[in-house]
mmJSON file of the N, C-alpha and C atoms, coordinates in Angstrom:
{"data_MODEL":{"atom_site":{
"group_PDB":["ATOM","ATOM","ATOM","ATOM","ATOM","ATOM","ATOM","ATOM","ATOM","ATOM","ATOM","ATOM","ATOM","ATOM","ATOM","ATOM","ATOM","ATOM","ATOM","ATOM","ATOM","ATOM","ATOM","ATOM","ATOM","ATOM","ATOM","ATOM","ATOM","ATOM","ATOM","ATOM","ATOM","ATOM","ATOM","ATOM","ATOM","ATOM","ATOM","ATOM","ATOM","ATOM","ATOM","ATOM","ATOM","ATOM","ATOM","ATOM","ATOM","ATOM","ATOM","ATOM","ATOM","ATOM","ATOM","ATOM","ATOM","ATOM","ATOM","ATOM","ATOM","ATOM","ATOM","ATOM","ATOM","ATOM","ATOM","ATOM","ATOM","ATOM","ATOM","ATOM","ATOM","ATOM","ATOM","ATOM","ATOM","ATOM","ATOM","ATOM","ATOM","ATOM","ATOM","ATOM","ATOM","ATOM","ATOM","ATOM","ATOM","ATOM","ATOM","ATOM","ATOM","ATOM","ATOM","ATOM","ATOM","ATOM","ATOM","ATOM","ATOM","ATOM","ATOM","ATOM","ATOM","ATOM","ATOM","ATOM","ATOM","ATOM","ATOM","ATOM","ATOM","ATOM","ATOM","ATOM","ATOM","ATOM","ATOM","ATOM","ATOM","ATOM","ATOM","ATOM","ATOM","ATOM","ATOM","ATOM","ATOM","ATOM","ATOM","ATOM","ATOM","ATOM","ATOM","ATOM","ATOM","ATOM","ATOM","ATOM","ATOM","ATOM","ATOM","ATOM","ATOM","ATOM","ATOM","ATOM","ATOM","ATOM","ATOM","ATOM","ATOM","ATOM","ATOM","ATOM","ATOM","ATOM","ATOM","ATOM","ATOM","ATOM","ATOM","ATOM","ATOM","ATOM","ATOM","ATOM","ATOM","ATOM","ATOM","ATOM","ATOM","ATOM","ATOM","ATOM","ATOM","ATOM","ATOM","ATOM","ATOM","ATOM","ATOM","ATOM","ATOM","ATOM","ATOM","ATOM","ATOM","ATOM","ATOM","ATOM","ATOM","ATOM","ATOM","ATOM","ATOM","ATOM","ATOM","ATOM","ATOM","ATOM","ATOM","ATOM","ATOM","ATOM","ATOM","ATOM","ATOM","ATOM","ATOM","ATOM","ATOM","ATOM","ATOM","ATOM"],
"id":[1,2,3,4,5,6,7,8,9,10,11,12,13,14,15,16,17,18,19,20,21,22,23,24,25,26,27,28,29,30,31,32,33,34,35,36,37,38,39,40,41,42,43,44,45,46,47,48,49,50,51,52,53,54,55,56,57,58,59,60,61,62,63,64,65,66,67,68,69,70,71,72,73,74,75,76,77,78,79,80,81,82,83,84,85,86,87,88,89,90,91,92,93,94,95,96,97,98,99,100,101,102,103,104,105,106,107,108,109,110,111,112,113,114,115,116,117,118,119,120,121,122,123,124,125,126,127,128,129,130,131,132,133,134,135,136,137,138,139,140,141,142,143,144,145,146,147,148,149,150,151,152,153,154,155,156,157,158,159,160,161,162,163,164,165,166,167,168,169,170,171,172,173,174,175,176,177,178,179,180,181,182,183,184,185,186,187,188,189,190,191,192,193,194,195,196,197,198,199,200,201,202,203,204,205,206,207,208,209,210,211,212,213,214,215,216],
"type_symbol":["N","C","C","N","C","C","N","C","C","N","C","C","N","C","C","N","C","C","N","C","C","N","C","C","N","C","C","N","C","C","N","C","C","N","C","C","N","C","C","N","C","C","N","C","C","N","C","C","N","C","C","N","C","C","N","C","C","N","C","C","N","C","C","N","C","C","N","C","C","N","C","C","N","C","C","N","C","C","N","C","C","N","C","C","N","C","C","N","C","C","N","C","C","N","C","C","N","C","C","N","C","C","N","C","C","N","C","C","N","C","C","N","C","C","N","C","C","N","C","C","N","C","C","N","C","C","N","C","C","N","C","C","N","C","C","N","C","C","N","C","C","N","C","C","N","C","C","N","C","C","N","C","C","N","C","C","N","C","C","N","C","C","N","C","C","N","C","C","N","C","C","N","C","C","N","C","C","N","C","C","N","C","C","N","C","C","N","C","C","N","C","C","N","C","C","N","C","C","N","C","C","N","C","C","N","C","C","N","C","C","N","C","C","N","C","C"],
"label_atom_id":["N","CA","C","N","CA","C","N","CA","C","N","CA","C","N","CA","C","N","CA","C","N","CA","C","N","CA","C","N","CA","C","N","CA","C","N","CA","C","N","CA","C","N","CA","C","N","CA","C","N","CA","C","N","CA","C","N","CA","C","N","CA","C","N","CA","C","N","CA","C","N","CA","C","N","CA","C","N","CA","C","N","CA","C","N","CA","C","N","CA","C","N","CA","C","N","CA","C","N","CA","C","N","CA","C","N","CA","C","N","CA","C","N","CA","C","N","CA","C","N","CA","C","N","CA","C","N","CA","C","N","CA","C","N","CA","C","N","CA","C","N","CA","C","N","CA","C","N","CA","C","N","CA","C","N","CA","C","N","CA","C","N","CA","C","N","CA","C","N","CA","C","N","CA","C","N","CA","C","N","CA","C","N","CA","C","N","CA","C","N","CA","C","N","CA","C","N","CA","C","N","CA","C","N","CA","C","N","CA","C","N","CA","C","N","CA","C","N","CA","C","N","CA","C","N","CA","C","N","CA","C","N","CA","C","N","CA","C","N","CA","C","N","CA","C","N","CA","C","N","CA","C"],
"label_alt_id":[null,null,null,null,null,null,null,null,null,null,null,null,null,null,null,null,null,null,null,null,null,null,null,null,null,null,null,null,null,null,null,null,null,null,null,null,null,null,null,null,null,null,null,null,null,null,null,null,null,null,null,null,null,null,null,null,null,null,null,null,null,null,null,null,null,null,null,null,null,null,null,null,null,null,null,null,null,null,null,null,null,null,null,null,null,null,null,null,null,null,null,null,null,null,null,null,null,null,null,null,null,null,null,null,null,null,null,null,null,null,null,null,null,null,null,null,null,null,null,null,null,null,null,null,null,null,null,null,null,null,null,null,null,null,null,null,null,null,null,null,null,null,null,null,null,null,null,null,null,null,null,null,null,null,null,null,null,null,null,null,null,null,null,null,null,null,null,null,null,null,null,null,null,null,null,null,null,null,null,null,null,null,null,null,null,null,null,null,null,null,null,null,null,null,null,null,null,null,null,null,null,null,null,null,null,null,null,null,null,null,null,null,null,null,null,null],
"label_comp_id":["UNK","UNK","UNK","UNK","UNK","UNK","UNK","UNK","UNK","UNK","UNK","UNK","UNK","UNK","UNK","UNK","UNK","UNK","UNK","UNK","UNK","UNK","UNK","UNK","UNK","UNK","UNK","UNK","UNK","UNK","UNK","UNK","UNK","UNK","UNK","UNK","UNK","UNK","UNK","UNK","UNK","UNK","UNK","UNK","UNK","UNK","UNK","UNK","UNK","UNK","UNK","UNK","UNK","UNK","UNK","UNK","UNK","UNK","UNK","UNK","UNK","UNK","UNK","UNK","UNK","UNK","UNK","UNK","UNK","UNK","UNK","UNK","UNK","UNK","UNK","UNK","UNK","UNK","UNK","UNK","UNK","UNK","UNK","UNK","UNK","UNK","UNK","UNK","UNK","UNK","UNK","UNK","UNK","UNK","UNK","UNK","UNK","UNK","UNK","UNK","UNK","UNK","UNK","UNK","UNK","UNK","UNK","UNK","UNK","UNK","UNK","UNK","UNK","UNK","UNK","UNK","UNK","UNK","UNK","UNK","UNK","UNK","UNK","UNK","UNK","UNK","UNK","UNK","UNK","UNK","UNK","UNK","UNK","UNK","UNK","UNK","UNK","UNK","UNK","UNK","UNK","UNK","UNK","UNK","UNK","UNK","UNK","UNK","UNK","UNK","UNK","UNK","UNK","UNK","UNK","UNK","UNK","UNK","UNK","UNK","UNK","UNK","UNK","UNK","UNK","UNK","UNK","UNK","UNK","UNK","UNK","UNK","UNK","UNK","UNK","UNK","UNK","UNK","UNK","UNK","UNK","UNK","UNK","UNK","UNK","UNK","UNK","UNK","UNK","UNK","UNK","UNK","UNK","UNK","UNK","UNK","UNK","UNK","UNK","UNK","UNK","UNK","UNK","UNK","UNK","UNK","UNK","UNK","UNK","UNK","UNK","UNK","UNK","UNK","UNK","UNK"],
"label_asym_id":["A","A","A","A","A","A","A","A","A","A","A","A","A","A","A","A","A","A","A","A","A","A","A","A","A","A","A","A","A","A","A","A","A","A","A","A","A","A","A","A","A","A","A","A","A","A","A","A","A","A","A","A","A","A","A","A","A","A","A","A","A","A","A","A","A","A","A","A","A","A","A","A","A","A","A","A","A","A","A","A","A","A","A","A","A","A","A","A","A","A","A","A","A","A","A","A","A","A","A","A","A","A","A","A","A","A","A","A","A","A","A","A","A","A","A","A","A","A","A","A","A","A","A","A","A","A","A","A","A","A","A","A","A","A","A","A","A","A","A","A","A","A","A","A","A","A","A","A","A","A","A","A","A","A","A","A","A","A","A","A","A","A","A","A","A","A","A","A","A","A","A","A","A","A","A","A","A","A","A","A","A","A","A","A","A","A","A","A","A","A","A","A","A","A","A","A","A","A","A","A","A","A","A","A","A","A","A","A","A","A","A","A","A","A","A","A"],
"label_entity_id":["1","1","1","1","1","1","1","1","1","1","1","1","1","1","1","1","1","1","1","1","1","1","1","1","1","1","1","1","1","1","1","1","1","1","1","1","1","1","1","1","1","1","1","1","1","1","1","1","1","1","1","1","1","1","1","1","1","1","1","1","1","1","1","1","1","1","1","1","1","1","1","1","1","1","1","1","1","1","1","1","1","1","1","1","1","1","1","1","1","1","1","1","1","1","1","1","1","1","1","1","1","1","1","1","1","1","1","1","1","1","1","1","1","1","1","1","1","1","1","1","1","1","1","1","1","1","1","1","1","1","1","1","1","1","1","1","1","1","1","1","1","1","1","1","1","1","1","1","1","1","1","1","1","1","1","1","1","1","1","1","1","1","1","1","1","1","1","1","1","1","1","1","1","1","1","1","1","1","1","1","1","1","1","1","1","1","1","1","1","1","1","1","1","1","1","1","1","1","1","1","1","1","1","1","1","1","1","1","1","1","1","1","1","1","1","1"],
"label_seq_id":[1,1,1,2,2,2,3,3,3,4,4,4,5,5,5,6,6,6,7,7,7,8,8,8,9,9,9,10,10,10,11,11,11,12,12,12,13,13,13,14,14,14,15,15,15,16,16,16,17,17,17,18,18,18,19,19,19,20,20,20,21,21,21,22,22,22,23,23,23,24,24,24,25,25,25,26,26,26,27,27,27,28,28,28,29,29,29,30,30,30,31,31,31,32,32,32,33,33,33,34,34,34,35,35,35,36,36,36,37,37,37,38,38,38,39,39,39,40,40,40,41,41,41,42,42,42,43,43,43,44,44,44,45,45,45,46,46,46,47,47,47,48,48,48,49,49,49,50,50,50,51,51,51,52,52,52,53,53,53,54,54,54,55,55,55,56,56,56,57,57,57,58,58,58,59,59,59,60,60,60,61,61,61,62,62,62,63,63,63,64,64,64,65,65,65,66,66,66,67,67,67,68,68,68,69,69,69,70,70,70,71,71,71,72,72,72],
"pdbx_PDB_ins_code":[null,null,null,null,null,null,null,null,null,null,null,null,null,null,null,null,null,null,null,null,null,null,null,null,null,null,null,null,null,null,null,null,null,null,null,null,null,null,null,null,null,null,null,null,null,null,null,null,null,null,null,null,null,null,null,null,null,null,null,null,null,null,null,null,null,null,null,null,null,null,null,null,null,null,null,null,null,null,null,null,null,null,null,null,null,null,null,null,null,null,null,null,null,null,null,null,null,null,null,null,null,null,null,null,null,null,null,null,null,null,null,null,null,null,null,null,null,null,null,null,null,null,null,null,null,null,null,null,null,null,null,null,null,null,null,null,null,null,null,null,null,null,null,null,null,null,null,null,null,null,null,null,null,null,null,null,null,null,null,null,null,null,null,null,null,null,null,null,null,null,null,null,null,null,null,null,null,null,null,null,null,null,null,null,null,null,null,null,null,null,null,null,null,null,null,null,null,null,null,null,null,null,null,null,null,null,null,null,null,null,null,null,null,null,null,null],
"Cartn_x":[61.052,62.052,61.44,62.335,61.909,61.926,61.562,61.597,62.338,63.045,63.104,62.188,62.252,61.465,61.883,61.868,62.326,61.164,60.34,59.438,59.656,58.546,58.34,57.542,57.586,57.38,56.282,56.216,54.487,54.074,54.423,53.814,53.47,52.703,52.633,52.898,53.026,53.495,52.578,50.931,50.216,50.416,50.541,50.896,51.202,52.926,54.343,53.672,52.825,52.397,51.568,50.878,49.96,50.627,51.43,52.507,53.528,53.765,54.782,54.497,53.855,52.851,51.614,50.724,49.374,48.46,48.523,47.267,48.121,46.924,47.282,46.385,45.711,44.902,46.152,45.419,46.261,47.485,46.863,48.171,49.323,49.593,50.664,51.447,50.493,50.793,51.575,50.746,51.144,52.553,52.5,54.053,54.812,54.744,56.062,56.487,54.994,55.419,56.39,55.954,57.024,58.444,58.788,59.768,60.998,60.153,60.282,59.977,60.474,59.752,60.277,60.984,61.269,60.487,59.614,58.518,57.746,57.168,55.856,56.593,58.102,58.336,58.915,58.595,58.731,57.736,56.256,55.258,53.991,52.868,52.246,52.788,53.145,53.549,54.97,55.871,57.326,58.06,59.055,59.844,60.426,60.854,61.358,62.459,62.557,63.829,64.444,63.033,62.546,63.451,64.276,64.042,63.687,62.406,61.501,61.824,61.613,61.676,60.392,59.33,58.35,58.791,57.473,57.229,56.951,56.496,56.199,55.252,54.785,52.928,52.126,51.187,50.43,49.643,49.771,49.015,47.559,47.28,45.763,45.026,44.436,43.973,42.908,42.819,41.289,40.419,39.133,38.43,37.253,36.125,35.341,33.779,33.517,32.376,31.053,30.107,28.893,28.18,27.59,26.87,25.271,24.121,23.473,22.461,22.133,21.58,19.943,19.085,18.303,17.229,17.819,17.412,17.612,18.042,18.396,17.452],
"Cartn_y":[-44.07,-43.2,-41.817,-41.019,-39.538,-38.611,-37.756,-36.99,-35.311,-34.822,-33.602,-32.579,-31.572,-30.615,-28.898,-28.343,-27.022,-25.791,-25.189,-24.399,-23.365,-23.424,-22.26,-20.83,-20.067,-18.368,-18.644,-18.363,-17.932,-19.313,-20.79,-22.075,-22.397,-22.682,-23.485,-24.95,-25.186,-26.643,-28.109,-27.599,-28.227,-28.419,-27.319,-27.221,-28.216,-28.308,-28.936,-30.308,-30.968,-32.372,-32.773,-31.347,-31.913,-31.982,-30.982,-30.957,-32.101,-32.807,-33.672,-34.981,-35.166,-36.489,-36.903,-35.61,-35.959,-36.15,-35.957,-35.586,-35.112,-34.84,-33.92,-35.11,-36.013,-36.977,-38.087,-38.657,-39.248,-39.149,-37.808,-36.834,-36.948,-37.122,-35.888,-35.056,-33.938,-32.916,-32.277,-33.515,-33.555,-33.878,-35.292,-35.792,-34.986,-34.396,-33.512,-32.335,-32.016,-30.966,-31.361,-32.85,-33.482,-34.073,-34.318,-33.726,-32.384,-31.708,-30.546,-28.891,-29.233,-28.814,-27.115,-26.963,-25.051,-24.451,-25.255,-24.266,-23.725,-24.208,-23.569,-21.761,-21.947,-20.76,-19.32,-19.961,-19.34,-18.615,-19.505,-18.632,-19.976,-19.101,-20.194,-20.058,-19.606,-19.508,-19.355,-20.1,-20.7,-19.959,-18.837,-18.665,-19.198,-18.289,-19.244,-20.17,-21.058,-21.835,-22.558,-22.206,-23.202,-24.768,-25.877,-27.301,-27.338,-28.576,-29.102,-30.87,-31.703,-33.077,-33.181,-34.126,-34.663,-36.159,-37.192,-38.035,-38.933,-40.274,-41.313,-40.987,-41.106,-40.837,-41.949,-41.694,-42.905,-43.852,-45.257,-46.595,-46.401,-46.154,-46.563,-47.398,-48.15,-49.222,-48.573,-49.277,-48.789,-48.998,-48.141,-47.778,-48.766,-49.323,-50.768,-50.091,-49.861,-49.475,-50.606,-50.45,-51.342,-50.95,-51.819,-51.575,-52.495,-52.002,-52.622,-53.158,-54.152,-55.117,-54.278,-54.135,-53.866,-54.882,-56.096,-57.457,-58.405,-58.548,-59.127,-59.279],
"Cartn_z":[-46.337,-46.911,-47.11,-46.425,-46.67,-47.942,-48.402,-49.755,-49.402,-49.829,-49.701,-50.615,-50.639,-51.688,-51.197,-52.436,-51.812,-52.039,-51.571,-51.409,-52.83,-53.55,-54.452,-53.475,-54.166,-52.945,-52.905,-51.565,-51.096,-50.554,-50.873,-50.837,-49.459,-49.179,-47.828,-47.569,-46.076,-46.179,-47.145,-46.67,-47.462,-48.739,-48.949,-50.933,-51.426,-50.803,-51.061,-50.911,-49.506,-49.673,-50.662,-51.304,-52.453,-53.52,-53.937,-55.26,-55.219,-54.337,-54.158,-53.967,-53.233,-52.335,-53.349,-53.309,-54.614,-53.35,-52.265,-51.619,-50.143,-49.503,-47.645,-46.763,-46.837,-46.551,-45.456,-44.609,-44.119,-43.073,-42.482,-41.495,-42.012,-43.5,-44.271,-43.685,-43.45,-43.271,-41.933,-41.356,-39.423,-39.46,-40.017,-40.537,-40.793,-41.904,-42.062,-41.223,-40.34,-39.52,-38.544,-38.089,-37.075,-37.786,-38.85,-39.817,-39.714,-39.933,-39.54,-38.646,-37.671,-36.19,-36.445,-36.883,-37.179,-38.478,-38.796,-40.055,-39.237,-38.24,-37.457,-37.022,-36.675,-36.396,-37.577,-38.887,-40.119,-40.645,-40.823,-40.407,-41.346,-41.801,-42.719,-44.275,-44.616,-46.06,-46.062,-46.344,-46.72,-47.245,-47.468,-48.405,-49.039,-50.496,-51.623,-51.131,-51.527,-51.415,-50.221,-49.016,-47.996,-48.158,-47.545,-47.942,-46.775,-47.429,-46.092,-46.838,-45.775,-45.742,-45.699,-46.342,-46.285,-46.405,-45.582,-44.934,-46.685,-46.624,-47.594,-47.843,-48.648,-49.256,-49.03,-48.256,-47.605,-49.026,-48.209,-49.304,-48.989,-49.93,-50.056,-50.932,-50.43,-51.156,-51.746,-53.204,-54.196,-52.957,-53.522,-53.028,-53.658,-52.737,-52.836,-53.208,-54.15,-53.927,-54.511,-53.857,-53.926,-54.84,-55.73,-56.581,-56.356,-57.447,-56.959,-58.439,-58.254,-59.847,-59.929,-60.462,-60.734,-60.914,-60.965,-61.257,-60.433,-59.048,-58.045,-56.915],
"occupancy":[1.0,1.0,1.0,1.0,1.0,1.0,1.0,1.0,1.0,1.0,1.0,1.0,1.0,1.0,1.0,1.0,1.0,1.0,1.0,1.0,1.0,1.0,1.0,1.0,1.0,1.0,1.0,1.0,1.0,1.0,1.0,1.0,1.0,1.0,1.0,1.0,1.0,1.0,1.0,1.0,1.0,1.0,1.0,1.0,1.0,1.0,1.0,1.0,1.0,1.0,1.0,1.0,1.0,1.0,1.0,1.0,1.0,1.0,1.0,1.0,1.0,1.0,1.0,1.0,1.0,1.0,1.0,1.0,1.0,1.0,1.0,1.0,1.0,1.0,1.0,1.0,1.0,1.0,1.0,1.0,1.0,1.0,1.0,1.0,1.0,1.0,1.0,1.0,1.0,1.0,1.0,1.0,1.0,1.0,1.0,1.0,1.0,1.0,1.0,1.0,1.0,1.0,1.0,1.0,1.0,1.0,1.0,1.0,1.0,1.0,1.0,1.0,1.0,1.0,1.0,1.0,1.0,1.0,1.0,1.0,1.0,1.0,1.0,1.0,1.0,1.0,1.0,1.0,1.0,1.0,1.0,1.0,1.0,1.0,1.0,1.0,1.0,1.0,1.0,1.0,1.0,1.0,1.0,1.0,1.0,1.0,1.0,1.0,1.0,1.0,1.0,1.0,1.0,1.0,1.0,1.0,1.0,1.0,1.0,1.0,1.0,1.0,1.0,1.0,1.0,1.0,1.0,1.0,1.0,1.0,1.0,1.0,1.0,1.0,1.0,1.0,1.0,1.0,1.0,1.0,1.0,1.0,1.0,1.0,1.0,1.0,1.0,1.0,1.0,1.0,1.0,1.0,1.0,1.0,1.0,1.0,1.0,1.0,1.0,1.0,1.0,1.0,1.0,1.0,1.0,1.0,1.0,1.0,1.0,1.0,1.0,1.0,1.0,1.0,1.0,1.0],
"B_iso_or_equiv":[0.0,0.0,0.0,0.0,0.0,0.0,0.0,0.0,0.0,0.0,0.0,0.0,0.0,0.0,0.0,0.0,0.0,0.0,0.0,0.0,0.0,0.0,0.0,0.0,0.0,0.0,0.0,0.0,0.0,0.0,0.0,0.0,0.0,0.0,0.0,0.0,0.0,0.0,0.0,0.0,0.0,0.0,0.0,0.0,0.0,0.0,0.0,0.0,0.0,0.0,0.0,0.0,0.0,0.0,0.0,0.0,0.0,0.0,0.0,0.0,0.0,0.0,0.0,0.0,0.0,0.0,0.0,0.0,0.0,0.0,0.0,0.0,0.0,0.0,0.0,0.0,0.0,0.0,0.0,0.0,0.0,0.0,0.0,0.0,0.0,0.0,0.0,0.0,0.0,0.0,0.0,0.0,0.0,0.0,0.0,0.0,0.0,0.0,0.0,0.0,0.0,0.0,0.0,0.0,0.0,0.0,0.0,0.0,0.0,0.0,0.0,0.0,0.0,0.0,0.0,0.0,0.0,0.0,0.0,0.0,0.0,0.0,0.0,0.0,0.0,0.0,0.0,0.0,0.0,0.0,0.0,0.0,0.0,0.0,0.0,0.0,0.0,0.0,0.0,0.0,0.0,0.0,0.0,0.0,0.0,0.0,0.0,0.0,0.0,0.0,0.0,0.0,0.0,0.0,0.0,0.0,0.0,0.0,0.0,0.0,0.0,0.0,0.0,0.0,0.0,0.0,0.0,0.0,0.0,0.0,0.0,0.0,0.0,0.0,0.0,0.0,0.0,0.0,0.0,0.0,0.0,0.0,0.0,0.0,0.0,0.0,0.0,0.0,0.0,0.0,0.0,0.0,0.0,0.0,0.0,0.0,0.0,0.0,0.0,0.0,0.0,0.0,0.0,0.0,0.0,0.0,0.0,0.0,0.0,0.0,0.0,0.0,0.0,0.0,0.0,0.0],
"pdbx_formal_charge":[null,null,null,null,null,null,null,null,null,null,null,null,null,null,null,null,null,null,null,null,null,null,null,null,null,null,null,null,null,null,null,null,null,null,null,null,null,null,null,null,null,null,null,null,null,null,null,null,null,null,null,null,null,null,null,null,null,null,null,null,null,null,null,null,null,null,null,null,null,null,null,null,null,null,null,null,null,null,null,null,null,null,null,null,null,null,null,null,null,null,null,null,null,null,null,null,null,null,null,null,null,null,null,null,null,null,null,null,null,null,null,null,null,null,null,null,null,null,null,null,null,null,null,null,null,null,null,null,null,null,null,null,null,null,null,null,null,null,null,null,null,null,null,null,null,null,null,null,null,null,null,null,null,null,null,null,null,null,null,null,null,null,null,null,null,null,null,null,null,null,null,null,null,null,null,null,null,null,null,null,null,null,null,null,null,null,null,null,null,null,null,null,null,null,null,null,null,null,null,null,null,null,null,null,null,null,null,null,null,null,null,null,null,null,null,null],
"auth_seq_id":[1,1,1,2,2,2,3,3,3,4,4,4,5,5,5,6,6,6,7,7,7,8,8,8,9,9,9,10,10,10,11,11,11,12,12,12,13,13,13,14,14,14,15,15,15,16,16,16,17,17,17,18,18,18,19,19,19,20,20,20,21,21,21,22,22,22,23,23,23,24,24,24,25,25,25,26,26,26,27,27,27,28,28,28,29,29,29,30,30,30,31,31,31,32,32,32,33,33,33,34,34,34,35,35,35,36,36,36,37,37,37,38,38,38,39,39,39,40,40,40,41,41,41,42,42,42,43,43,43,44,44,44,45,45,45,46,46,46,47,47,47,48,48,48,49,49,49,50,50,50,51,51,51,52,52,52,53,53,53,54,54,54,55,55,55,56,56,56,57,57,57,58,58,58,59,59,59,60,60,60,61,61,61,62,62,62,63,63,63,64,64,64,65,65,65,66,66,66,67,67,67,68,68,68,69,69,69,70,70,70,71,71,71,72,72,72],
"auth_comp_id":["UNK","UNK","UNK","UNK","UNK","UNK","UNK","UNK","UNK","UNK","UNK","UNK","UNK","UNK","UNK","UNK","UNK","UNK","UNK","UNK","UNK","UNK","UNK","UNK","UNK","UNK","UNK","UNK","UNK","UNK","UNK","UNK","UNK","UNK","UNK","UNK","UNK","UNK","UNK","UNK","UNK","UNK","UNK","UNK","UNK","UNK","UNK","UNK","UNK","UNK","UNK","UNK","UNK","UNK","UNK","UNK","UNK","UNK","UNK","UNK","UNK","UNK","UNK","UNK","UNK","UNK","UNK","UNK","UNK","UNK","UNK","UNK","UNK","UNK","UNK","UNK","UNK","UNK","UNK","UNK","UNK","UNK","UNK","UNK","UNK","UNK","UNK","UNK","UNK","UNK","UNK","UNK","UNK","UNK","UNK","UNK","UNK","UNK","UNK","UNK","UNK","UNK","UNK","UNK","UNK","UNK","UNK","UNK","UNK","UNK","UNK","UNK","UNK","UNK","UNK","UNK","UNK","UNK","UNK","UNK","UNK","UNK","UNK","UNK","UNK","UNK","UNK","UNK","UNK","UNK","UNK","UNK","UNK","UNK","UNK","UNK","UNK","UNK","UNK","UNK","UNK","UNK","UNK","UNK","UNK","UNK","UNK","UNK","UNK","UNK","UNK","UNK","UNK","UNK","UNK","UNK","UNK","UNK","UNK","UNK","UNK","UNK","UNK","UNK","UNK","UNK","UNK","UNK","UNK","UNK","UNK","UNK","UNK","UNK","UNK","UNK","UNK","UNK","UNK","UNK","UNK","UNK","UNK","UNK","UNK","UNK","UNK","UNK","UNK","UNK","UNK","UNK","UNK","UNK","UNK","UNK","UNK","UNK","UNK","UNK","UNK","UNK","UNK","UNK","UNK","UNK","UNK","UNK","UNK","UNK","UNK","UNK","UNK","UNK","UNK","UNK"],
"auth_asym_id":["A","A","A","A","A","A","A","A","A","A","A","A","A","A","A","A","A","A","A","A","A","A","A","A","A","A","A","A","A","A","A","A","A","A","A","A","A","A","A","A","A","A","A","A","A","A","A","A","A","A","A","A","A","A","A","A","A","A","A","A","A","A","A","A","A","A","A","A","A","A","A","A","A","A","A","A","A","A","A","A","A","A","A","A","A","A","A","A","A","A","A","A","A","A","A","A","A","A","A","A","A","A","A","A","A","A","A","A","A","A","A","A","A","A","A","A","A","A","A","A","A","A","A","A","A","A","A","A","A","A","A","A","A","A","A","A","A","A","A","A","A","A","A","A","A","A","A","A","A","A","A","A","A","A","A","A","A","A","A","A","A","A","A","A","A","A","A","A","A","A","A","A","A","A","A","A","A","A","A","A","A","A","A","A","A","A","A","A","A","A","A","A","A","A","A","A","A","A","A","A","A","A","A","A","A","A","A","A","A","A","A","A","A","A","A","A"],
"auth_atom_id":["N","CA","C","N","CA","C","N","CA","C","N","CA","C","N","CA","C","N","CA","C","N","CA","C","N","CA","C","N","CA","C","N","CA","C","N","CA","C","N","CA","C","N","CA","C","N","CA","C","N","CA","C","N","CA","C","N","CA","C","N","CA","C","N","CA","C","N","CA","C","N","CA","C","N","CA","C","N","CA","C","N","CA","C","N","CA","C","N","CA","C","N","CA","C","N","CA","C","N","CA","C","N","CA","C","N","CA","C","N","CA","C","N","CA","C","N","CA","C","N","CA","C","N","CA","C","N","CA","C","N","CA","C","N","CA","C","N","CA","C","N","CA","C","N","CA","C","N","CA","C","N","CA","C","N","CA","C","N","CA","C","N","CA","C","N","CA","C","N","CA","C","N","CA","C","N","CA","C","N","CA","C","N","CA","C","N","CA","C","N","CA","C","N","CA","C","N","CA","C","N","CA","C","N","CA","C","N","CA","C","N","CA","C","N","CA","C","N","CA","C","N","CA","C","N","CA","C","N","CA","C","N","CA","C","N","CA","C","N","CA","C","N","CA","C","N","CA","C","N","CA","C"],
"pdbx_PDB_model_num":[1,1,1,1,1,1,1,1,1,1,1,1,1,1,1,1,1,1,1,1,1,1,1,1,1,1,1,1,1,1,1,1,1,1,1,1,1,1,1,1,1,1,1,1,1,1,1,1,1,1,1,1,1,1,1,1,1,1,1,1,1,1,1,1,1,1,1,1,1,1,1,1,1,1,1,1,1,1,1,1,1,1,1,1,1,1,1,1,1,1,1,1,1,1,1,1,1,1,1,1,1,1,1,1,1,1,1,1,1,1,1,1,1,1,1,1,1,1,1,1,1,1,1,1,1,1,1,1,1,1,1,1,1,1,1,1,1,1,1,1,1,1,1,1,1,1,1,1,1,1,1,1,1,1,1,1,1,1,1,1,1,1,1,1,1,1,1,1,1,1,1,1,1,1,1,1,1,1,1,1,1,1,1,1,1,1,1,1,1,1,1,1,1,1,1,1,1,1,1,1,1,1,1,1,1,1,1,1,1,1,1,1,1,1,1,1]
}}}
């Protein structure tokens, strides 16, 4: 399921996936460009009141980290 969002001035597309999504990780960003194929010809920074469709916010599983005993 897609999200809409409407550009605050100056924002770039990245922004919007970080302000909206909570990260750009995960070709995000690619996504929404293929989303929306007429931003590239707007420029890099969005005018106000831009609506752009962004993509689902990718699953990521916790992150596994190794630890190590001192006593092992």
């Amino acid at each position: 399921m897609t999200t809409t969002a409407t550009a605050r001035a100056n924002e770039t597309l990245d922004l919007i996936c970080w302000r909206l999504l909570g990260t750009t990780a995960g070709n995000v960003v690619e996504a929404a460009y293929e989303l929306n194929r007429n931003l590239a010809d707007i420029g890099a920074t969005l005018p106000e009141g831009t609506v752009v469709t962004l993509p689902d916010a990718p699953k990521f599983g916790a992150a596994i980290l190794e630890t190590v005993n001192l006593w092992d």
